[in-house]
C-alpha positions in Angstrom: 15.6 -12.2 28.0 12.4 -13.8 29.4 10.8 -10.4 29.6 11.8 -9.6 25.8 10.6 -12.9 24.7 7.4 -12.5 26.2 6.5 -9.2 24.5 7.6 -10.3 21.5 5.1 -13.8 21.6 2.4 -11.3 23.2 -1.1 -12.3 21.2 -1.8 -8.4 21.0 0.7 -6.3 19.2 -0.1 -2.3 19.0 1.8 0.3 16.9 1.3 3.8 17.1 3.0 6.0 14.4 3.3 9.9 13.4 5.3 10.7 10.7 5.5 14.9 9.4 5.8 14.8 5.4 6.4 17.0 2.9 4.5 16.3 -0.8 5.5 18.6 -3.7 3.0 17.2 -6.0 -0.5 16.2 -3.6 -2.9 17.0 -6.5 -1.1 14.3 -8.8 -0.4 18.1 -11.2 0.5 16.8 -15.0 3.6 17.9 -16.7 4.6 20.2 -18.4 4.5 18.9 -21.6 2.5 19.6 -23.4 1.5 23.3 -22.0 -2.2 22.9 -20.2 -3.8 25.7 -17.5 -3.8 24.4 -14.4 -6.6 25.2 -11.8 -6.5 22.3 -9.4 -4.7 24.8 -6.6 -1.4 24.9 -4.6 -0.2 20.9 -5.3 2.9 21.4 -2.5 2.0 20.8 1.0 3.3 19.6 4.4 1.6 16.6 5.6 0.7 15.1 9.5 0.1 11.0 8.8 -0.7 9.5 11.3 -1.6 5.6 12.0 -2.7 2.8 14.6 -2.5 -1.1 13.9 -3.2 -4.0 16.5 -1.9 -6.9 15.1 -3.8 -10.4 17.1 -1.6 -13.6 16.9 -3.1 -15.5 19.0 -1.9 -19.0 20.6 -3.9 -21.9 19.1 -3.0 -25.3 18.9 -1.1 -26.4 15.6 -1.8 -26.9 13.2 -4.5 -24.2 13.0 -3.4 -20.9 12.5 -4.6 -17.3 12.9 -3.8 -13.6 12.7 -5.6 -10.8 12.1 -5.1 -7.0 12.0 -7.0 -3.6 12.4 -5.4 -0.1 11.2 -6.2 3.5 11.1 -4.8 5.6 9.3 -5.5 9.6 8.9 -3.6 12.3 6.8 -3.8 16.1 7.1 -2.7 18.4 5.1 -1.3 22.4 5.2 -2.9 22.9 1.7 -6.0 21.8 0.2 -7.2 20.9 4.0 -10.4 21.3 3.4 -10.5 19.0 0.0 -8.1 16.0 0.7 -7.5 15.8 4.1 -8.7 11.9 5.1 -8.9 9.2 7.1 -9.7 4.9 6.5 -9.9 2.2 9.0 -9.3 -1.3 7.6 -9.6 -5.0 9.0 -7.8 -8.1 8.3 -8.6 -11.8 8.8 -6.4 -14.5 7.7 -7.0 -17.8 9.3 -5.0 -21.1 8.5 -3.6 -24.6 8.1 -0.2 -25.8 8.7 0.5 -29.2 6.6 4.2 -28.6 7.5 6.4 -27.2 4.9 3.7 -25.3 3.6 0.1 -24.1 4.9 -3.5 -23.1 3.2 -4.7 -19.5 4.3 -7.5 -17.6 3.3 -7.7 -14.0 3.0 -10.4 -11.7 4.5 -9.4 -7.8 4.5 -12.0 -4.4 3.7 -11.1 -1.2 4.4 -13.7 1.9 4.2 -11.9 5.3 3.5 -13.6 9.0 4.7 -12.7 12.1 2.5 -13.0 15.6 3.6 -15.0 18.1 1.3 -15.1 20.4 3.3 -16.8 18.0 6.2 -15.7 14.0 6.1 -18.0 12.1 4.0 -17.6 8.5 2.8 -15.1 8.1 -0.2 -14.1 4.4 -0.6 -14.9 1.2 -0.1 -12.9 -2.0 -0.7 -13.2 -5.9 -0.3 -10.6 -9.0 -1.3 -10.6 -12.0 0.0 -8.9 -15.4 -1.7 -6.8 -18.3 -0.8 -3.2 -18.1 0.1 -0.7 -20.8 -0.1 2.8 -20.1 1.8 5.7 -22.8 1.3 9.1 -23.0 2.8 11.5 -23.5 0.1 15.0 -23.7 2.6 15.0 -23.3 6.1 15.5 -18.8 5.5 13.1 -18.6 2.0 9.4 -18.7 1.6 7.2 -18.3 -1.4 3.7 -16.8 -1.6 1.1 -17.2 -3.8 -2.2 -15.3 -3.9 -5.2 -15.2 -6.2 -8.2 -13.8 -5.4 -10.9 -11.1 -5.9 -11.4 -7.4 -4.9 -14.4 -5.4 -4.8 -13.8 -1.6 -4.9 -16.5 0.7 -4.5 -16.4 5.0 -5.2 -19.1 6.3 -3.5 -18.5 9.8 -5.4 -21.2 9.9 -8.3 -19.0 9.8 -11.5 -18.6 12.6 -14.0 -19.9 10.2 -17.0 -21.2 6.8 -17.0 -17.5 6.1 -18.6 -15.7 7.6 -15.8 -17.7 5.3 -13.2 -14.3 3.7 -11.3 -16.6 0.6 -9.2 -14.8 -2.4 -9.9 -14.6 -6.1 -9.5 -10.8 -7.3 -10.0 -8.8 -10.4 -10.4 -6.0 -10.2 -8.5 -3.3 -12.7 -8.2 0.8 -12.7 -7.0 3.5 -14.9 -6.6 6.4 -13.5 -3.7 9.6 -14.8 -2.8 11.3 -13.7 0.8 15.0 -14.9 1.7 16.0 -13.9 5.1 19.8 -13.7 4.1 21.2 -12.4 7.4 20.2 -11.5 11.1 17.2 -9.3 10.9 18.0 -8.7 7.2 15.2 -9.5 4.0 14.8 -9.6 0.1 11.4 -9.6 -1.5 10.9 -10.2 -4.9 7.2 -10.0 -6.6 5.1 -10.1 -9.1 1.4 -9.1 -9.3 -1.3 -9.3 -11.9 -4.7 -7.4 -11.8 -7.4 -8.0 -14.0 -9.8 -4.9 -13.1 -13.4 -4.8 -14.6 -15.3 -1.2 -13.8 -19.0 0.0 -14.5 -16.8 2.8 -16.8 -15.4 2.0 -19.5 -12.6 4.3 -19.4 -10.8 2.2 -16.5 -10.9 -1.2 -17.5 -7.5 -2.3 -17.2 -5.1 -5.1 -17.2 -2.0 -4.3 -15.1 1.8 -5.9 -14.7 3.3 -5.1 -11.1 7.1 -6.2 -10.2 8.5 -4.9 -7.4 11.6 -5.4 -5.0 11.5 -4.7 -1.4 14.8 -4.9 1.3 15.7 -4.2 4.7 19.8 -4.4 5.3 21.0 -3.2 8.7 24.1 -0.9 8.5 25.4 -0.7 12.2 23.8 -1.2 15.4 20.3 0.0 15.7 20.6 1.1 12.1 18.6 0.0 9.4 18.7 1.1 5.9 15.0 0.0 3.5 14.7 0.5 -0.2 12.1 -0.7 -2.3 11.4 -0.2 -6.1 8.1 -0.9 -8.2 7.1 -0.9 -11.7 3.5 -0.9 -12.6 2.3 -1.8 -16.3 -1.3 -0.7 -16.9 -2.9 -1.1 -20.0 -6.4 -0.1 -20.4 -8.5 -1.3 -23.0 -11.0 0.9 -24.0 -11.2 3.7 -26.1 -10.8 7.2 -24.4 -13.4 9.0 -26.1 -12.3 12.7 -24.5 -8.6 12.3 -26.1 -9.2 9.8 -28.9 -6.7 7.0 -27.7 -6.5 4.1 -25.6 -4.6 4.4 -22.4 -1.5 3.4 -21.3 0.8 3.9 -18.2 4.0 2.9 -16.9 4.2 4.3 -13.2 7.3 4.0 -11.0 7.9 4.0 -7.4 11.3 4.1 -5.5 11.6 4.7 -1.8 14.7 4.7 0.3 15.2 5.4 4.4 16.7 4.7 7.6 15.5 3.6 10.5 17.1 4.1 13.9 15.8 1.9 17.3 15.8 4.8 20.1 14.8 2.6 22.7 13.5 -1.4 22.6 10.0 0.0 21.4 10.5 3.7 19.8 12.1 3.7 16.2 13.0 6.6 14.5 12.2 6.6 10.8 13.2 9.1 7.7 12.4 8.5 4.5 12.3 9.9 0.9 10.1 8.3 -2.3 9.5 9.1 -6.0 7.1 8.3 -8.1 6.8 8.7 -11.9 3.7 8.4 -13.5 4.6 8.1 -17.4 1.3 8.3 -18.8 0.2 8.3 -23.4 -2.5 10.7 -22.0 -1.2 14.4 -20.8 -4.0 14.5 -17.8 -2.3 11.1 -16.2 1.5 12.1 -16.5 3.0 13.4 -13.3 5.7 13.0 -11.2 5.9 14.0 -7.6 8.5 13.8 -4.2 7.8 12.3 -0.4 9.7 13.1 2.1 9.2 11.8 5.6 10.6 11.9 9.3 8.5 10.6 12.4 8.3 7.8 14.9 6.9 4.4 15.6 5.6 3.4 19.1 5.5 -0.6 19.5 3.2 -1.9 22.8 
């Protein structure tokens, strides 16, 4: 027991992850509806993702708080290696005051994203940082609420000045947890981004609810779903099809977990999402599935 509590109060908390995937839609390929060529290439592929985070909780003395966490992440793929294969590295900072039943963070988190084409060059950039306030409504509920900025940067010269996808957005959420049983969770959300680009054609306001749970079965056995509905509406004119944008995109995932050992856990995992788009070129719907491992030290 002393030995288990220990590793889990450890300040330094690593996880190493490989997970083999299978993705019958990688290029994001349209419908069929209406009838358009497609050149893009083969869009099924089998995937290797593969990830590292250190998670730092350090012991400080109340009522200052402080985490932070680093991550790598790196995906490559059986088709199209040599186009979309990537890898990103990302940092977090959130340091903190405890006034009790609630406590003042502040967000610092960037992540810098390297695309292959055919040899790894920079891709993506992105900042946020913003206040966040967590309260405890009952001793097994918390809410969240966020509202900040991020800064998201393609390094890829655009097509047209109105495809230019540099942004600076207002983002804001509001998240409810209830812990209703032993190692059990339900998270309810809602998120609102205000995105500004350089190009016109991607200015967009966008609704995001979503509902996240974990629910163990039997021993060692965990089941997760989660299910997201994303409201964008854009608000320029699309010159190239002569309408203004809009998309409703849909994301469900569903999987088991199973603890092998006190730090291996077994994970599979299938997700869909449906991308129901007014514009042909941005309707697509595509398949996940996923089977691999987590390694916690």
């Amino acid at each position: 027991m002393v030995e288990k509590r220990l590793f889990l109060e450890r300040p330094f908390r690593f996880t190493l992850g490989v997970m083999g995937q299978y993705d019958n839609n990688m290029l994001s390929k349209w419908s069929d509806y209406p009838p358009q060529p497609w050149t893009g290439g083969e869009e099924k592929s089998n995937v290797l993702n593969t990830s590292f985070r250190v998670n730092y909780v350090p012991k400080i003395e109340d009522p200052w708080l402080f985490n932070a966490q680093y991550a790598f992440s790196s995906n490559v793929h059986e088709k199209n290696t040599h186009t979309h294969d990537s890898y990103a590295n990302s940092l977090s900072l959130v340091p903190g005051y405890n006034f009790g039943r609630y406590s003042l963070n502040y967000v610092l988190a960037g992540s810098h994203t390297m695309l292959r084409s055919p040899d790894y060059r920079k891709y993506q950039g992105t900042f946020k940082t913003g206040p966040l306030v967590r309260i405890a409504l009952k001793q097994n509920q918390m809410l969240e609420l966020f509202c900040g900025y991020n800064w998201n940067e393609i390094y890829d010269p655009p097509l047209t000045p109105e495809e230019d996808r540099d942004s600076t957005d207002l983002d804001a959420y509001v998240s409810w947890i209830w812990l209703f049983k032993r190692d059990a969770f339900l998270n309810l959300r809602y998120e609102f981004t205000d995105q500004d680009t350089d190009g016109k054609y991607w200015d967009n306001k966008a609704d995001k609810i979503s509902a996240n749970m974990v629910l163990p079965l039997v021993e060692k056995i965990k089941m997760q779903i989660s299910g997201e509905a994303n409201y964008q509406d854009y608000k320029n004119l699309n010159d190239a099809f002569g309408i203004t944008r809009s998309d409703t995109i849909y994301t469900f995932s569903g999987g088991l977990t199973r603890e092998l050992t006190d730090k291996i856990t077994a994970i599979v995992q299938y997700s869909h999402t449906r991308a129901d788009s007014n514009i042909w070129a941005y309707d697509y719907e595509k398949d996940l599935f996923s089977l691999g491992i987590e390694y916690r030290f």
